[in-house]
C-alpha positions as CSV (number, residue, x, y, z in Angstrom):
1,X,112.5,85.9,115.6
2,X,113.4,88.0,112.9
3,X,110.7,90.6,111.9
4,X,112.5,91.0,108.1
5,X,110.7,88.1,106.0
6,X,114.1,87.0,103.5
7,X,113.6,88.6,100.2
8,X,116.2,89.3,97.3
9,X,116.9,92.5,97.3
10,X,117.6,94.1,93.7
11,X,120.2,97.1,93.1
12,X,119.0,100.2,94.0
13,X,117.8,102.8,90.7
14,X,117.0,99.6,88.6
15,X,114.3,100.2,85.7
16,X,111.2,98.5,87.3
17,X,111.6,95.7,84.7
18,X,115.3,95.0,85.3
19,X,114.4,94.7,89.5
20,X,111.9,92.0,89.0
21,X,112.9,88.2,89.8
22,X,109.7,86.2,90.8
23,X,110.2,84.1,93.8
24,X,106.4,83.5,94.8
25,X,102.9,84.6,93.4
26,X,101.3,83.9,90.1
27,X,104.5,84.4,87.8
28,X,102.3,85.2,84.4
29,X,100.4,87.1,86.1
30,X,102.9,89.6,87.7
31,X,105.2,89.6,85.1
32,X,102.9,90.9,82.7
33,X,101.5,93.2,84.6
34,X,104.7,95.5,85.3
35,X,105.7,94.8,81.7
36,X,102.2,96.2,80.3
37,X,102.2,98.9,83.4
38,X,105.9,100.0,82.1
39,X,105.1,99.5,78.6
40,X,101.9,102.1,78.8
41,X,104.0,104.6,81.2
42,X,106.7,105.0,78.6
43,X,104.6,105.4,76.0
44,X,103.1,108.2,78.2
45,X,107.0,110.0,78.5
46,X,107.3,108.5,82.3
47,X,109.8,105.3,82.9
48,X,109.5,103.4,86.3
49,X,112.8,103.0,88.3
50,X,112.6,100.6,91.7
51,X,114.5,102.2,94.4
52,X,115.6,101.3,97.9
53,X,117.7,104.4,98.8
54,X,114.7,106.3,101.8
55,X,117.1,109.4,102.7
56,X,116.2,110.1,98.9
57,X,112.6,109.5,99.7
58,X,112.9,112.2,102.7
59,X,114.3,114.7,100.9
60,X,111.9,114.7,98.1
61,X,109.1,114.5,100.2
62,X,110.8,118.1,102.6
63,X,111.4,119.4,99.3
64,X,107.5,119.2,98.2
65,X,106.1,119.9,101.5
66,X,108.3,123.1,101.3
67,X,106.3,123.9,98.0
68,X,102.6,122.7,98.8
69,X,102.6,120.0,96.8
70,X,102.9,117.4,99.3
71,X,102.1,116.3,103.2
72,X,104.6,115.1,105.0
73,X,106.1,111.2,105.2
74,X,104.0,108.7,107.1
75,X,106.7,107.6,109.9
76,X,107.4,104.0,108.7
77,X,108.5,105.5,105.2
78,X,111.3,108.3,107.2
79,X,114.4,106.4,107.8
80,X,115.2,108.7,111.0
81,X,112.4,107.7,112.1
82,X,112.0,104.4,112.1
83,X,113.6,101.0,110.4
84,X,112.7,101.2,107.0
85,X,115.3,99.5,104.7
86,X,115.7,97.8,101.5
87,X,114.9,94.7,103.3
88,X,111.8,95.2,104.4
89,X,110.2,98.2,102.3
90,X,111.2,99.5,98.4
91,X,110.0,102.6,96.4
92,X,108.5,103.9,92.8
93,X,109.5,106.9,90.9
94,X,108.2,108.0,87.3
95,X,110.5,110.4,85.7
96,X,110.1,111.9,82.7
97,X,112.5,112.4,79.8
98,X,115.0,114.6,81.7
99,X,115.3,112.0,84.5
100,X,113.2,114.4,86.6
101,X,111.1,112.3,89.2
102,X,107.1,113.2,88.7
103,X,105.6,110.8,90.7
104,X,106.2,108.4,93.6
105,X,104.9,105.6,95.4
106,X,106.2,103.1,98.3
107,X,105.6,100.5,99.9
108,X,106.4,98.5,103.0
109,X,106.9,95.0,104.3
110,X,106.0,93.7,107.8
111,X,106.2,90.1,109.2
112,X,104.2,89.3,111.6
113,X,103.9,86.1,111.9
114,X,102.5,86.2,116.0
115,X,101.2,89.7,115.8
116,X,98.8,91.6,113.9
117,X,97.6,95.6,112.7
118,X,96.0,96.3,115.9
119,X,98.6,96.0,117.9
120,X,101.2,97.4,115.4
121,X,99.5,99.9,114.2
122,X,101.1,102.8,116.6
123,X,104.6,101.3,115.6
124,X,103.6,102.1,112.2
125,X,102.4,105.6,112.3
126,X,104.6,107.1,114.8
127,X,108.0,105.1,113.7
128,X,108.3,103.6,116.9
129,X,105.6,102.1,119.6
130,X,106.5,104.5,123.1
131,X,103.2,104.5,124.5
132,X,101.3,106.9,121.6
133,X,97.6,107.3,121.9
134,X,95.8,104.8,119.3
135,X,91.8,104.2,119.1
136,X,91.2,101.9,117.0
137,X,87.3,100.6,116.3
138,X,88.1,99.0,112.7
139,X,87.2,95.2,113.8
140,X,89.8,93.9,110.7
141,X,92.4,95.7,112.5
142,X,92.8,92.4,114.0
143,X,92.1,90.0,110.9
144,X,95.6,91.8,108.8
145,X,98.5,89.1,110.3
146,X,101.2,87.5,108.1
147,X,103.1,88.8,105.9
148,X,101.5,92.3,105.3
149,X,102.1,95.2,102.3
150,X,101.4,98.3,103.2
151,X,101.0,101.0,100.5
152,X,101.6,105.0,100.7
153,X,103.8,107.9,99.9
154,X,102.0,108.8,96.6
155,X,103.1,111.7,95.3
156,X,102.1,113.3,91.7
157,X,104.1,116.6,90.5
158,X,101.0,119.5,89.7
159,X,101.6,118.8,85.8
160,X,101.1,114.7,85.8
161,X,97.9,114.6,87.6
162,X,94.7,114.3,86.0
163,X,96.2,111.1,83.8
164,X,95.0,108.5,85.9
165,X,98.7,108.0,87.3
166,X,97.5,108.0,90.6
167,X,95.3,105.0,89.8
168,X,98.0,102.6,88.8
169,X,101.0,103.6,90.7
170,X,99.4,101.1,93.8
171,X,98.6,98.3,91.4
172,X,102.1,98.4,90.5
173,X,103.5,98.0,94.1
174,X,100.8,95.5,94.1
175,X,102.0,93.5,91.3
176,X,105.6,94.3,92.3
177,X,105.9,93.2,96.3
178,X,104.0,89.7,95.4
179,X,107.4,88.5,93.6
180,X,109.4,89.2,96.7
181,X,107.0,88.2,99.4
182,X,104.5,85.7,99.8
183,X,101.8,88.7,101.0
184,X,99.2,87.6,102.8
185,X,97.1,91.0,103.2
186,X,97.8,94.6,100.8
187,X,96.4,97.3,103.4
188,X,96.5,101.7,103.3
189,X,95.7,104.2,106.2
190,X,93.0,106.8,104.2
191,X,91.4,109.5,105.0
192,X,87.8,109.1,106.2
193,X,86.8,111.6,103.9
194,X,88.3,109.8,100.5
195,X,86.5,106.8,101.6
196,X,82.9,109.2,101.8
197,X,83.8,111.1,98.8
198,X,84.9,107.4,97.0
199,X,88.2,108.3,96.1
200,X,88.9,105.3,97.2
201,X,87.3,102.9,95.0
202,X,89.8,103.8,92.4
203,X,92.9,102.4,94.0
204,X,91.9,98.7,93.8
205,X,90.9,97.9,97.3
206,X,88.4,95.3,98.2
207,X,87.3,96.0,101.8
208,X,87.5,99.1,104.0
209,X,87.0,98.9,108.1
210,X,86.7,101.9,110.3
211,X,88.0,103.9,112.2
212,X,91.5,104.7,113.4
213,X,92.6,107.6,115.6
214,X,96.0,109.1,116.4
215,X,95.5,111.9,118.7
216,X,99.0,113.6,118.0
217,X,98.8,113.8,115.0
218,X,96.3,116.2,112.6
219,X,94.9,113.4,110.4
220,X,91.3,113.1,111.6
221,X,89.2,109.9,111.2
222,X,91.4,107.2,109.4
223,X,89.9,104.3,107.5
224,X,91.7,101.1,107.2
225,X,91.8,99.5,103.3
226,X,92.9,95.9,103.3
227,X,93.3,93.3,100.6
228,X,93.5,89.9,100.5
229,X,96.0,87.9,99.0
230,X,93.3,86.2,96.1
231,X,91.5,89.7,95.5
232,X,94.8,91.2,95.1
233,X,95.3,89.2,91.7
234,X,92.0,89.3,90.8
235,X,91.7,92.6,90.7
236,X,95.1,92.6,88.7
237,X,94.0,90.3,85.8
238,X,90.5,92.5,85.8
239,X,92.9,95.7,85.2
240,X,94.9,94.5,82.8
241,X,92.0,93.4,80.5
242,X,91.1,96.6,81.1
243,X,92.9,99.8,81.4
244,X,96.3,98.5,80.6
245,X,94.7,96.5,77.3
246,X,95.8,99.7,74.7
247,X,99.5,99.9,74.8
248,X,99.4,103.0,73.5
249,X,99.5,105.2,76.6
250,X,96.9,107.6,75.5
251,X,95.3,107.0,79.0
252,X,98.3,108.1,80.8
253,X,99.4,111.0,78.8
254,X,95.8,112.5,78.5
255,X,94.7,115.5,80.8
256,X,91.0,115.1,80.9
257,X,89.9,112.4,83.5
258,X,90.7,113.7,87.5
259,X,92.9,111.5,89.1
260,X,91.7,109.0,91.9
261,X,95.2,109.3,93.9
262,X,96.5,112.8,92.8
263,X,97.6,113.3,96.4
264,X,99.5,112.1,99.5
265,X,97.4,109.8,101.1
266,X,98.4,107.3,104.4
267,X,97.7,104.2,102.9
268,X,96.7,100.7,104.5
269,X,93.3,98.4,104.7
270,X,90.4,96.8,107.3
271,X,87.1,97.1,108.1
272,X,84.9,98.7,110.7
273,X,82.0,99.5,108.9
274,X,80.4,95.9,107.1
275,X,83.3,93.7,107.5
276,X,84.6,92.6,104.2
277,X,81.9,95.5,102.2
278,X,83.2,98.3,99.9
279,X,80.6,100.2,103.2
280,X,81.6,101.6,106.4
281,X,79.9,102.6,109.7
């Protein structure tokens, strides 16, 4: 069986708007929301492009690390790492008048159909499953099966956070991966500590489950955040009436409120705290 769900797959450096065809979800619904989402962004002075090319990804990401500014790629977002392709995974960039990119987001596909988090979720970090260490206590690591969205590689450039950027660049890929896929669960790897500190609560998840470990690698206790399908437009339509409701941009182009997301995090979703509670153990 082929682990690739079929998807059209749009030209690569499209404006988000031109890239979208709807082929399942709640057409209205999604439509809207990356036409108000682009609407208020380029009223702010940043314009959404949908990209496929993940060498290009890399490089921005070595680039930033290079200058502080940014940790390095999650594994299933490095193409010489693992598989990622336009097929199964697409990216977000804001740029701003000059074309410069100032801020990114990704996403990526996975179909499993007979399989599930828990037993993919070493494949995920680490590129490729070879026998990694992986603890995992989160008791929805289980649950996430299907067709799964997993979000991450969020970067912000120094002089675009604090606008609340940070905030809607996952609703996007939220809004955006629905029309290609028929996702069943949106999930992040976070940080234990944005989960405590709730830095979390601002990117639109429903239900957290902890924890996750990877021993070889330096990122401490990891909390799964996961998303049903049915929350995932809820929350949607509740954000729309809401922060995306003035068209002006001012919310995006002011300074003043911190950013929820103004950093890399790894992002995917479960629950081994109070399964299906915004509370963790």
């Amino acid at each position: 069986m082929s682990l690739i769900y079929p998807n059209i797959v749009p030209e690569n450096n499209l404006r988000l708007p031109d890239a979208l065809t709807i082929k399942h979800g709640p057409a209205a619904l999604l439509a809207r929301f990356i036409i108000e989402s682009d609407k208020v962004l380029r009223a702010a002075g940043i314009h959404l492009r949908l990209r496929t090319d993940f060498d290009t990804l890399a490089e921005i990401n070595e680039e930033q690390v290079r200058a502080g500014t940014w940790y390095p790629l999650v594994d299933m977002f490095n193409p010489r790492l693992t598989d990622v392709s336009a097929e199964n995974a697409f990216w977000l960039t804001g740029e701003d008048d000059k074309g410069e990119i100032v801020c990114t987001q990704a996403a990526r596909i996975y179909y499993w159909p007979d399989t599930n988090f828990a037993e993919q979720a070493v494949a995920m970090v680490y590129g490729r499953d070879e026998g990694q260490p992986c603890i995992i206590t989160a008791e929805a690591a289980k649950t996430v099966t299907g067709i799964v969205q997993c979000n991450g590689a969020t970067w912000i450039r120094p002089d675009y956070r604090r606008r609340g950027i940070s905030a809607l660049l996952p609703r996007i890929c939220r809004a955006y991966a629905p029309s290609r896929w028929p996702i069943d669960w949106v999930i992040a790897i976070i940080k234990a500590a944005h989960f405590d500190n709730k830095i979390a609560y601002g990117w639109g998840v429903s239900h957290f489950s902890s924890s996750l470990w990877f021993p070889e690698r330096d990122y401490g206790e990891l909390v799964l955040a996961y998303t049903p399908r049915e929350d995932v437009f809820a929350e949607l339509e509740t954000y729309l009436a809401t922060d995306l409701s003035d068209s002006s941009g001012a919310k995006f182009a002011a300074r003043s409120v911190p950013s929820f997301l103004a950093q890399e995090v790894i992002n995917t979703s479960p629950d081994g705290v109070r399964q299906g509670s915004s509370k963790r153990s």
